[in-house]
KEBA-167682 format. One line per 2 residues: number of its first residue (from 1); for each residue z, y, x of N, C-alpha, C, O. Coordinates in steps of 0.1 Angstrom, whole numbers, plus 5000, padded with zeros to 4 digits. Layout:
<sites>
NUM	Z Y X Z Y X Z Y X Z Y X; ...
</sites>
This chain:
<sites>
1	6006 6701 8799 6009 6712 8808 5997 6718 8814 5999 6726 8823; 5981 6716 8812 5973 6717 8819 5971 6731 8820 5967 6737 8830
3	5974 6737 8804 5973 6754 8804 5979 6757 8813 5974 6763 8823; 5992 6755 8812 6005 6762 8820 5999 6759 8839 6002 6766 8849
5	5994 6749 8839 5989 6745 8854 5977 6755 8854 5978 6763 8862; 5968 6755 8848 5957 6769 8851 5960 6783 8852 5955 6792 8857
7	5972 6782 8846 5980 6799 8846 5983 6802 8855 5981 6813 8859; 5990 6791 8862 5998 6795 8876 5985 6796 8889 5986 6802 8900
9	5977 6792 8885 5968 6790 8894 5957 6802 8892 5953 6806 8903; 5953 6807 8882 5943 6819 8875 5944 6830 8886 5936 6833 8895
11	5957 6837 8883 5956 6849 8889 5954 6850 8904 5949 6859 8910; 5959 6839 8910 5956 6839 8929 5940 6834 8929 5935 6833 8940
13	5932 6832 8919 5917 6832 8924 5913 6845 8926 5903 6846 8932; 5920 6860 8920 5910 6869 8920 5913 6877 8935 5910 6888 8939
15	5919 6864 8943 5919 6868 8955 5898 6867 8964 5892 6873 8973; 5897 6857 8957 5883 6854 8961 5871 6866 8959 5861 6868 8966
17	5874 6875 8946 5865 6884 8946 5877 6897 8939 5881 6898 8928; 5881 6906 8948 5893 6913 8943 5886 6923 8931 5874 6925 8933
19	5890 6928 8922 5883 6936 8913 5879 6948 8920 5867 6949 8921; 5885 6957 8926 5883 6967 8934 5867 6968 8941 5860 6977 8943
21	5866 6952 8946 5850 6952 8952 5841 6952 8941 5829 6949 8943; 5846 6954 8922 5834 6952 8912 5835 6963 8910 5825 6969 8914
23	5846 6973 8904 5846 6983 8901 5854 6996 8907 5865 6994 8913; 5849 7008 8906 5863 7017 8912 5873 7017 8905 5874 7013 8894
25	5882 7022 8914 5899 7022 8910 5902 7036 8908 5899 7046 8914; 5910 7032 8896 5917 7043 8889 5929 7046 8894 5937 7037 8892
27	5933 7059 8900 5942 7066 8902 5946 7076 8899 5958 7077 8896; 5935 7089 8897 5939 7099 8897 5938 7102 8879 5944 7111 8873
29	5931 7094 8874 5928 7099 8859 5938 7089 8849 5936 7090 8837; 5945 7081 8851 5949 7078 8842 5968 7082 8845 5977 7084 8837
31	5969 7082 8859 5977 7088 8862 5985 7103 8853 5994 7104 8845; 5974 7113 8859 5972 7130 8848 5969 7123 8828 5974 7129 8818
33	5961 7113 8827 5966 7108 8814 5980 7108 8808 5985 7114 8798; 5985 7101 8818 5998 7097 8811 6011 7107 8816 6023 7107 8814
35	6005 7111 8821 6010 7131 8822 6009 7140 8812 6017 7147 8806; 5997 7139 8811 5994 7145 8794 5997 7140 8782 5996 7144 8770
37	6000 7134 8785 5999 7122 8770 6016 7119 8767 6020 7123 8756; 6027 7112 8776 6040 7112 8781 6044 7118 8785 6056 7120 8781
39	6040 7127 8797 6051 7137 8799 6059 7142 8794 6058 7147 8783; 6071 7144 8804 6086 7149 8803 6085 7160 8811 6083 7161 8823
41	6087 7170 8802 6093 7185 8807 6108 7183 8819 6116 7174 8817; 6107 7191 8827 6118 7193 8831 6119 7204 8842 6109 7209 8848
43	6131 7208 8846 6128 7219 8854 6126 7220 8866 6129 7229 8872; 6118 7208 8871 6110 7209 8883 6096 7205 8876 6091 7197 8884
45	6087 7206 8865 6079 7202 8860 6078 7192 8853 6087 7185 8849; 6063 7190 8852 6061 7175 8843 6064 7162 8848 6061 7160 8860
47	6069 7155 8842 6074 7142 8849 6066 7130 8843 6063 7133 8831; 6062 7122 8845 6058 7108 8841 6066 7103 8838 6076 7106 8845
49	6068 7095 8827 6080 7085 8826 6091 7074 8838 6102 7071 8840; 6079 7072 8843 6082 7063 8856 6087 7072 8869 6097 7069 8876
51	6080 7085 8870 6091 7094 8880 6107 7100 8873 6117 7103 8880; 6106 7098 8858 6115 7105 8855 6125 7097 8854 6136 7101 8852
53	6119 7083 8855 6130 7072 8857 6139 7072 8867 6151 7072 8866; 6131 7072 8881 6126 7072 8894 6146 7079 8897 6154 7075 8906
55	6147 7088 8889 6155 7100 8889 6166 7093 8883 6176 7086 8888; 6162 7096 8872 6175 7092 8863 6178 7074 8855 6174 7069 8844
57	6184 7069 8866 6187 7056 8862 6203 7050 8863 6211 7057 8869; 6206 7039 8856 6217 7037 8861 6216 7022 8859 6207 7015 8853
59	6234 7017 8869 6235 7004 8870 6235 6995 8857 6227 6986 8858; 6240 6996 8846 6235 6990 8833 6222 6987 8831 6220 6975 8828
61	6213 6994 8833 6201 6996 8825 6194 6985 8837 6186 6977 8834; 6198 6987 8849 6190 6983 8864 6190 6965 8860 6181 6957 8861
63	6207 6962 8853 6208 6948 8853 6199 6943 8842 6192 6933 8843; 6199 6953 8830 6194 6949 8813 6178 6947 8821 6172 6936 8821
65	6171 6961 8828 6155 6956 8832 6155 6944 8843 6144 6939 8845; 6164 6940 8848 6159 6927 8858 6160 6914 8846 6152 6905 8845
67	6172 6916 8838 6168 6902 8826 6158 6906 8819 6152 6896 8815; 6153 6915 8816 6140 6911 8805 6130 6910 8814 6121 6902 8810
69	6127 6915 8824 6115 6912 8833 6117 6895 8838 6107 6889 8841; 6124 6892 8838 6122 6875 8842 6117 6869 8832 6110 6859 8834
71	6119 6873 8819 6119 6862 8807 6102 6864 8804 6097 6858 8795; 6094 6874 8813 6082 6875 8810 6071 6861 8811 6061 6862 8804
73	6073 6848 8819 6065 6837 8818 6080 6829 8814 6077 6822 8804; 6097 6827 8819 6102 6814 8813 6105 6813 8800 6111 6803 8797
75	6103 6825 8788 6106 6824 8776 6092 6818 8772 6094 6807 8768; 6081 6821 8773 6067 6815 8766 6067 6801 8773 6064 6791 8767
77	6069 6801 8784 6071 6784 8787 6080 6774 8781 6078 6762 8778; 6093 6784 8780 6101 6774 8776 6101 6773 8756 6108 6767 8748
79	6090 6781 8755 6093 6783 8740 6076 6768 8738 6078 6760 8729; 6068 6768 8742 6060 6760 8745 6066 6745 8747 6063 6735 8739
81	6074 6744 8756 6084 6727 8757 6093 6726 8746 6093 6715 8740; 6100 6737 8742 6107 6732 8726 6099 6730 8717 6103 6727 8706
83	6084 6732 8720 6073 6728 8707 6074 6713 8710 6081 6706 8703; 6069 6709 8720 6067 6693 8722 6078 6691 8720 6078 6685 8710
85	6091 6690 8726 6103 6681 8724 6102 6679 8711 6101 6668 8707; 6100 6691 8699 6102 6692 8688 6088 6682 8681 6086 6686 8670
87	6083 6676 8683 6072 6665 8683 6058 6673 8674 6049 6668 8668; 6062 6688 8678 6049 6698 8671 6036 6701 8682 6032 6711 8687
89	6032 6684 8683 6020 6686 8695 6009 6701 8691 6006 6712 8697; 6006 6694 8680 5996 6707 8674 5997 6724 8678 5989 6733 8681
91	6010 6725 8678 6019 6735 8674 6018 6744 8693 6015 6756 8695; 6021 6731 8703 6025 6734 8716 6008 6736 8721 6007 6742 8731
93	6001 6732 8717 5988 6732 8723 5981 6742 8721 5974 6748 8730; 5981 6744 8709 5981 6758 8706 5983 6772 8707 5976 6782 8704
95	5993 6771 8710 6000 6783 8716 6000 6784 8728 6001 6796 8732; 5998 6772 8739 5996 6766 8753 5982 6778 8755 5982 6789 8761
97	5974 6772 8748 5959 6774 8749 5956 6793 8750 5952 6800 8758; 5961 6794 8737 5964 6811 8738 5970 6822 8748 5966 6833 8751
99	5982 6813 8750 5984 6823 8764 5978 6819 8772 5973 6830 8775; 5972 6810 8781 5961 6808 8794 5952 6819 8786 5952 6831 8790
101	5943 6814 8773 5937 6829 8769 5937 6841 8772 5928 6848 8777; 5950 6845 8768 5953 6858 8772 5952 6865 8784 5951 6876 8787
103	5953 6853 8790 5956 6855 8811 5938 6859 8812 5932 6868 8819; 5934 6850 8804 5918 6849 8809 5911 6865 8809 5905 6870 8817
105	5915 6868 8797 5911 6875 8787 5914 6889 8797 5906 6895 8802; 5931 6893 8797 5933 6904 8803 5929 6904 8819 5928 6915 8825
107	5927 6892 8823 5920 6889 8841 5907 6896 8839 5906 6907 8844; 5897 6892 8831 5886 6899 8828 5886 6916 8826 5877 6924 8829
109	5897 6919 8822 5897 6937 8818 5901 6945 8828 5899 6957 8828; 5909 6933 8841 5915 6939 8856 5897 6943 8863 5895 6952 8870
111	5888 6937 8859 5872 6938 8866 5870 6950 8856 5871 6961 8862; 5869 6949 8845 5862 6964 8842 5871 6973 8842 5864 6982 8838
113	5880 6977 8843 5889 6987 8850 5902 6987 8858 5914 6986 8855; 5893 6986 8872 5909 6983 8881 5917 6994 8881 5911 7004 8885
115	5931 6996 8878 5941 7006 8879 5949 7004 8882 5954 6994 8878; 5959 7017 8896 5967 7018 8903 5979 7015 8897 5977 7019 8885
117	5988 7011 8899 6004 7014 8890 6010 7023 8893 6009 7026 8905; 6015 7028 8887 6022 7043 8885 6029 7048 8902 6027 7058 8910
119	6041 7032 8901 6046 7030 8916 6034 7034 8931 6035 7042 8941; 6026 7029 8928 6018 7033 8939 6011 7045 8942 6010 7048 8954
121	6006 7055 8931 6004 7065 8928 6016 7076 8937 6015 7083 8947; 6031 7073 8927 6037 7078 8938 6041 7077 8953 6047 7086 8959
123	6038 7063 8957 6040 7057 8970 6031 7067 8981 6035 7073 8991; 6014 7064 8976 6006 7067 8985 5995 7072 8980 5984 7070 8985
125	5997 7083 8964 5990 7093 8963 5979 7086 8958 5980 7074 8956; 5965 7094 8954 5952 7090 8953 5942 7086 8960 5930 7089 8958
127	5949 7080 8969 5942 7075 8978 5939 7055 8984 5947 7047 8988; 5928 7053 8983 5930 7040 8978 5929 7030 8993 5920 7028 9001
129	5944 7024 8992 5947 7014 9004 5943 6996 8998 5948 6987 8990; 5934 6997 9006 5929 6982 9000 5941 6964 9006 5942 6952 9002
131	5946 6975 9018 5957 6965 9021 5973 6966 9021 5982 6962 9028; 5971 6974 9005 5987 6974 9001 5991 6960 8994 5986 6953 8985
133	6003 6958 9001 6013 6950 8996 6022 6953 8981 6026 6964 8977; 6023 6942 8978 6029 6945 8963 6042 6948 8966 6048 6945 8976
135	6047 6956 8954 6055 6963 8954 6068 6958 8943 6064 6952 8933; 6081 6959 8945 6090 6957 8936 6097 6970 8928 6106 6970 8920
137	6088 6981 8931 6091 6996 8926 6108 6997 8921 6118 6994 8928; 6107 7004 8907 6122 7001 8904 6134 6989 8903 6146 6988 8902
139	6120 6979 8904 6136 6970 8903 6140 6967 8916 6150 6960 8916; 6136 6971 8931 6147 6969 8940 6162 6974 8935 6172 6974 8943
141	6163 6978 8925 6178 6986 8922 6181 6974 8919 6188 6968 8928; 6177 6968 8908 6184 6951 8906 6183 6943 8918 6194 6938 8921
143	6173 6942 8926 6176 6932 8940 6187 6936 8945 6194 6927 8950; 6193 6950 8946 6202 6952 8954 6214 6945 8949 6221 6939 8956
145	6217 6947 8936 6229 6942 8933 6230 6927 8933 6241 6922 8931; 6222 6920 8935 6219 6906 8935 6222 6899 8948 6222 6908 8956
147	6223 6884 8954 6227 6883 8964 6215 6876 8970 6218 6868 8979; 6202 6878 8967 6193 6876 8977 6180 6883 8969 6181 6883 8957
149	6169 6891 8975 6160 6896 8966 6152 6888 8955 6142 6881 8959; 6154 6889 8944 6149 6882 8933 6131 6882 8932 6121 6875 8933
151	6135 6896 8929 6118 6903 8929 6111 6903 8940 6100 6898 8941; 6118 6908 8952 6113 6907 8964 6106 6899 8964 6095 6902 8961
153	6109 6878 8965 6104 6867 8966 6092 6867 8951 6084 6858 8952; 6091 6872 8944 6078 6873 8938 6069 6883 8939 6058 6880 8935
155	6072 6894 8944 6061 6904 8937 6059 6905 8959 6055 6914 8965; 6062 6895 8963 6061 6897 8978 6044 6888 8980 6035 6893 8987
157	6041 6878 8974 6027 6876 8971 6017 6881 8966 6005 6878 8968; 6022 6892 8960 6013 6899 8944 5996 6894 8952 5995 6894 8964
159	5986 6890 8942 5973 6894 8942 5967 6903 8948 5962 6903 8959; 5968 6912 8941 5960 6924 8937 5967 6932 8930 5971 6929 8919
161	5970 6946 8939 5979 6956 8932 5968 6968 8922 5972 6978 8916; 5958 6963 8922 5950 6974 8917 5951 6966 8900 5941 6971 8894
163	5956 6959 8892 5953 6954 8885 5966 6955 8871 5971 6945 8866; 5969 6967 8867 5977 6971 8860 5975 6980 8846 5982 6989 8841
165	5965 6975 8843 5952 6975 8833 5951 6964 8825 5949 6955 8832; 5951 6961 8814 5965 6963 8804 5974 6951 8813 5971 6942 8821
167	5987 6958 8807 6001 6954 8814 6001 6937 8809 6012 6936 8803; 5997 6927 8808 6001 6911 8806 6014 6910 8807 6019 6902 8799
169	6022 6917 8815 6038 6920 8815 6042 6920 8798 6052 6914 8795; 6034 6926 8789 6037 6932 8782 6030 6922 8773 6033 6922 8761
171	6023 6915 8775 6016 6908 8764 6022 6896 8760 6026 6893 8749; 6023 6887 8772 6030 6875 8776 6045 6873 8761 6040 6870 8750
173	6052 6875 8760 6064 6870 8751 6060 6880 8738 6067 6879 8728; 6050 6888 8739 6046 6889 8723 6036 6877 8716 6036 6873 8705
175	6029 6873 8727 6024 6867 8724 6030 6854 8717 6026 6850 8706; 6040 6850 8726 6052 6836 8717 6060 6843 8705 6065 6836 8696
177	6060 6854 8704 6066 6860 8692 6052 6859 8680 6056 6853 8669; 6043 6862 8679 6030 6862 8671 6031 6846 8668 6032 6843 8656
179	6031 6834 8679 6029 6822 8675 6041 6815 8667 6040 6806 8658; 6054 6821 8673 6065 6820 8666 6065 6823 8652 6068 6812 8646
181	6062 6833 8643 6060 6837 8632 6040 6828 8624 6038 6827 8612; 6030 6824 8634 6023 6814 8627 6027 6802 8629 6020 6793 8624
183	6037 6799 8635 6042 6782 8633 6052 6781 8629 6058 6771 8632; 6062 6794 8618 6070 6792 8612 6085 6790 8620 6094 6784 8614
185	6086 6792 8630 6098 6790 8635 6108 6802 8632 6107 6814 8628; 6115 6795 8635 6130 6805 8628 6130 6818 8631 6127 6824 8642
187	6136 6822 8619 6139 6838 8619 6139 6841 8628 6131 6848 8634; 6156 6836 8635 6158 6842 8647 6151 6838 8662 6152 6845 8672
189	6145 6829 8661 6140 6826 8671 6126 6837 8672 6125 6842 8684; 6119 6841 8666 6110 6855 8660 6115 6864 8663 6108 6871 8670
191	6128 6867 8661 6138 6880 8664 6139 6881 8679 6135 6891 8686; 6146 6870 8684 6152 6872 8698 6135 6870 8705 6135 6878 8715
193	6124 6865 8704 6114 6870 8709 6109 6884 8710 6107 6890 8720; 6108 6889 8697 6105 6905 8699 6110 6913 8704 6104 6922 8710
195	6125 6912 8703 6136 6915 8714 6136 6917 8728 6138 6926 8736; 6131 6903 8729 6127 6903 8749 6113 6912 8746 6112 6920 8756
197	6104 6913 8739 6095 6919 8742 6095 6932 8741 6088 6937 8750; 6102 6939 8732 6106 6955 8733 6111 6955 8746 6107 6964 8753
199	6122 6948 8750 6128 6950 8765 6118 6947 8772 6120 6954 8782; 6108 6941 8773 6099 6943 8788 6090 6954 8790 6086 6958 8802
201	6086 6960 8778 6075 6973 8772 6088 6982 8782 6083 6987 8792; 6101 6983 8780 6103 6995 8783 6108 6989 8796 6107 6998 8804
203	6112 6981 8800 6117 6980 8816 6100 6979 8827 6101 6982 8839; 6088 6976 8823 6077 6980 8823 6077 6999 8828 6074 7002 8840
205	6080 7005 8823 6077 7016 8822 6090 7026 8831 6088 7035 8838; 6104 7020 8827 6117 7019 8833 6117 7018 8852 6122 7024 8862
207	6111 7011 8852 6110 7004 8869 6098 7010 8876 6097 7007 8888; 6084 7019 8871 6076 7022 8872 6063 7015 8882 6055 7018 8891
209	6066 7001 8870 6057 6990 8876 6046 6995 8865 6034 6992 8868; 6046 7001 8851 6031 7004 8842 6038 7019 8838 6050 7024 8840
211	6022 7025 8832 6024 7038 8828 6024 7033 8810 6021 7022 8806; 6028 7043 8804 6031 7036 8791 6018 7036 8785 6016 7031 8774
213	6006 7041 8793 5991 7037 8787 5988 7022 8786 5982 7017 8776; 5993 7013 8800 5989 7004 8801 6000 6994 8793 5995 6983 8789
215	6010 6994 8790 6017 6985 8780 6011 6986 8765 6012 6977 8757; 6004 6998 8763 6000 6998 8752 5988 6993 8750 5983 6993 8738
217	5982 6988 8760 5969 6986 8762 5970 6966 8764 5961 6958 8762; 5986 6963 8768 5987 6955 8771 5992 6949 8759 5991 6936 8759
219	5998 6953 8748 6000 6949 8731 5987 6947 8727 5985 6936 8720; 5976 6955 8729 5965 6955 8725 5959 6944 8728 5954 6938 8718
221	5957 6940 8740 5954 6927 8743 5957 6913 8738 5950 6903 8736; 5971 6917 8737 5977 6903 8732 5972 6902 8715 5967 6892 8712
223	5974 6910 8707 5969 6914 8690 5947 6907 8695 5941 6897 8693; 5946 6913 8698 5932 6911 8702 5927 6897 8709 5920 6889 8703
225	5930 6897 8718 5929 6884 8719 5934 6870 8711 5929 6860 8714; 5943 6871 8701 5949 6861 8697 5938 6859 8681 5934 6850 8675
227	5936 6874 8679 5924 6877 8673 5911 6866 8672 5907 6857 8664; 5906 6871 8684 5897 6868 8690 5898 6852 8688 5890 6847 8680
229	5908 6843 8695 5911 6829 8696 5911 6824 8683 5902 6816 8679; 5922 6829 8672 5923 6824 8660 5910 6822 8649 5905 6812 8643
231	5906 6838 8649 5894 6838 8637 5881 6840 8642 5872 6845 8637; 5881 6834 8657 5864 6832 8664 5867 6815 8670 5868 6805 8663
233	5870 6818 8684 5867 6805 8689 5875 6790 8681 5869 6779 8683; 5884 6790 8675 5893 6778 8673 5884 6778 8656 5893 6774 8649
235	5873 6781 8647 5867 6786 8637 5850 6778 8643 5841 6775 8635; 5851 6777 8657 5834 6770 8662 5837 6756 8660 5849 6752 8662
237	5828 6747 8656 5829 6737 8651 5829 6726 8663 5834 6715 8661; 5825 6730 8671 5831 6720 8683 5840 6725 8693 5846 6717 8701
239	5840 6735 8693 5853 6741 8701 5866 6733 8692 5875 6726 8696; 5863 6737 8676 5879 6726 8672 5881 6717 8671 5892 6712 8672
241	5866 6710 8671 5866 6692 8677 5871 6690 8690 5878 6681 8694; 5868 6697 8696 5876 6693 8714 5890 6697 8708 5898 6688 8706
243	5895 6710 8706 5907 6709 8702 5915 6698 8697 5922 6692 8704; 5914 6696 8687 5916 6682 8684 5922 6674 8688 5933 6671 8684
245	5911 6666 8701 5906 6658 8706 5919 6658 8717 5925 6647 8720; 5922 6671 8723 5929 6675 8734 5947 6672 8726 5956 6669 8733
247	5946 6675 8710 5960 6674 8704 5964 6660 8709 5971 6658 8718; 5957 6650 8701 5956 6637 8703 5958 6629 8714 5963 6618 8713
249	5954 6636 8725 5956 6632 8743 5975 6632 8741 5983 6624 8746; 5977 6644 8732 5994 6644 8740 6006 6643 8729 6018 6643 8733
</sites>
C-alpha cells in the first residue's frame, strides 16, 4: 500500500510551496482558448461548455456525474487490491507504482502551468484570489439530492485551486484501464473501466470543474506518462532491480 499511502499524502504537500508562488496563473487565456476552440453558439453568445452546462442540466445526468466522479481514486484502488487478492503481486505493484507516477508526474505540470478552473473563472472573473476555497461547482446539484454533502466534505479541503492543468480527474481510471489491457484482465473488466473513464472526461467538463482543454491534456498525461514509466524508467537497470526487490517484499 505504500504507493497508495504517498498518493494520499502527495497532493496536501503542494500546500508547502503553492504553484502560483512558481509560476503565473492562467485565467484569461486558456479560458478565451476554450471559447475558441469549444464554443457553443447560442443566442446570448458564445458559451463554454461548462457555462452552457451551467444552463442546461438535468436531474439524470446530475446523478450519472456524481457516480462517475467518485469512481475517480476507488475504482484504481480497488482494481489494485483485486490484483493482490488475485496473488498478481507483480501485477499490483506495478500498476500501484504508475499511478503515484502519474500523481507525480501531473503534480509537476500544476508548477509549470498553474490554471484557473473554468468554475472559478466564472465565480470571480480574471482576477486572481489566492485565498479561494475550493469549490464543488456543478456537482452541488448532486449534493443536493443527497442526504448530507458528498462533495462538499471533499473538495471542502482542496489544496490548491489553481491546479487544473492537466485534469488527473481524467487520467486516474484510464490509467487502470491501460494496465487492465497490459496485464490481460478481462474483456470486460477493460470495458467497464473505459466506461467510468469516458464518464469522468465528460462529467469533468459537465459540472464545470475542467475546460475540455485540460481533460485532454489530462489523457495526455496519463498515455505519456505510463510511456515514460514503461519504456524509460522500469528499462534502467537498477530502477528494475529495486523493482523487483520491492515485488518480493509483498
Amino acid at each position: 500500500m505504500t504507493p497508495w499511502i504517498l498518493f494520499g499524502c502527495s497532493y496536501d504537500w503542494m500546500r508547502l510551496l503553492p504553484n502560483y508562488e512558481v509560476n503565473p496563473i492562467d485565467l484569461e487565456g486558456i479560458y478565451n482558448a476554450e471559447k475558441s476552440l469549444f464554443g457553443i453558439t447560442t443566442a446570448t453568445g458564445t458559451l463554454i461548455p461548462g457555462e452552457y452546462f451551467n444552463i442546461h442540466n438535468a436531474a439524470w445526468a446530475d446523478l450519472l456525474a456524481g457516480f462517475f466522479y467518485l469512481c475517480w481514486v476507488p475504482v484504481p484502488l480497488g482494481y489494485a487490491l483485486y490484483l493482490w487478492a488475485k496473488g498478481r503481486s507483480k501485477a499490483c505493484a506495478r500498476f500501484s507504482i504508475a499511478f503515484l507516477w502519474i500523481n507525480l508526474f501531473g503534480f509537476a505540470l500544476y508548477y509549470v502551468h498553474p490554471a484557473a478552473p473554468p468554475w472559478y473563472v466564472l465565480k470571480y472573473g480574471f482576477e486572481a484570489r489566492f485565498d479561494t476555497p475550493g469549490s464543488v461547482a456543478g456537482l452541488i446539484r448532486f449534493d443536493n439530492m443527497m442526504p448530507f454533502p458528498v462533495f462538499g466534505n471533499i473538495y471542502s479541503g482542496n489544496s490548491n485551486v489553481f491546479a487544473a492543468v492537466p485534469s488527473l480527474h481524467s487520467a486516474y481510471v484510464l490509467v487502470a484501464a491501460i494496465y487492465a489491457v497490459i496485464n490481460k484482465s478481462s474483456k470486460i473488466t477493460a470495458l467497464c473501466f473505459f466506461v467510468i473513464t469516458a464518464g469522468i472526461w465528460w462529467t469533468a467538463v459537465y459540472t464545470c470543474h475542467h475546460y475540455v482543454i485540460d481533460v485532454l491534456l489530462g489523457i495526455l498525461t496519463a498515455f505519456v506518462g505510463v510511456a515514460i514509466l514503461e519504456l524509460g524508467f522500469l528499462r534502467v537497470s537498477f530502477i528494475k532491480k529495486a523493482f523487483d526487490r520491492y515485488v518480493q517484499m509483498i
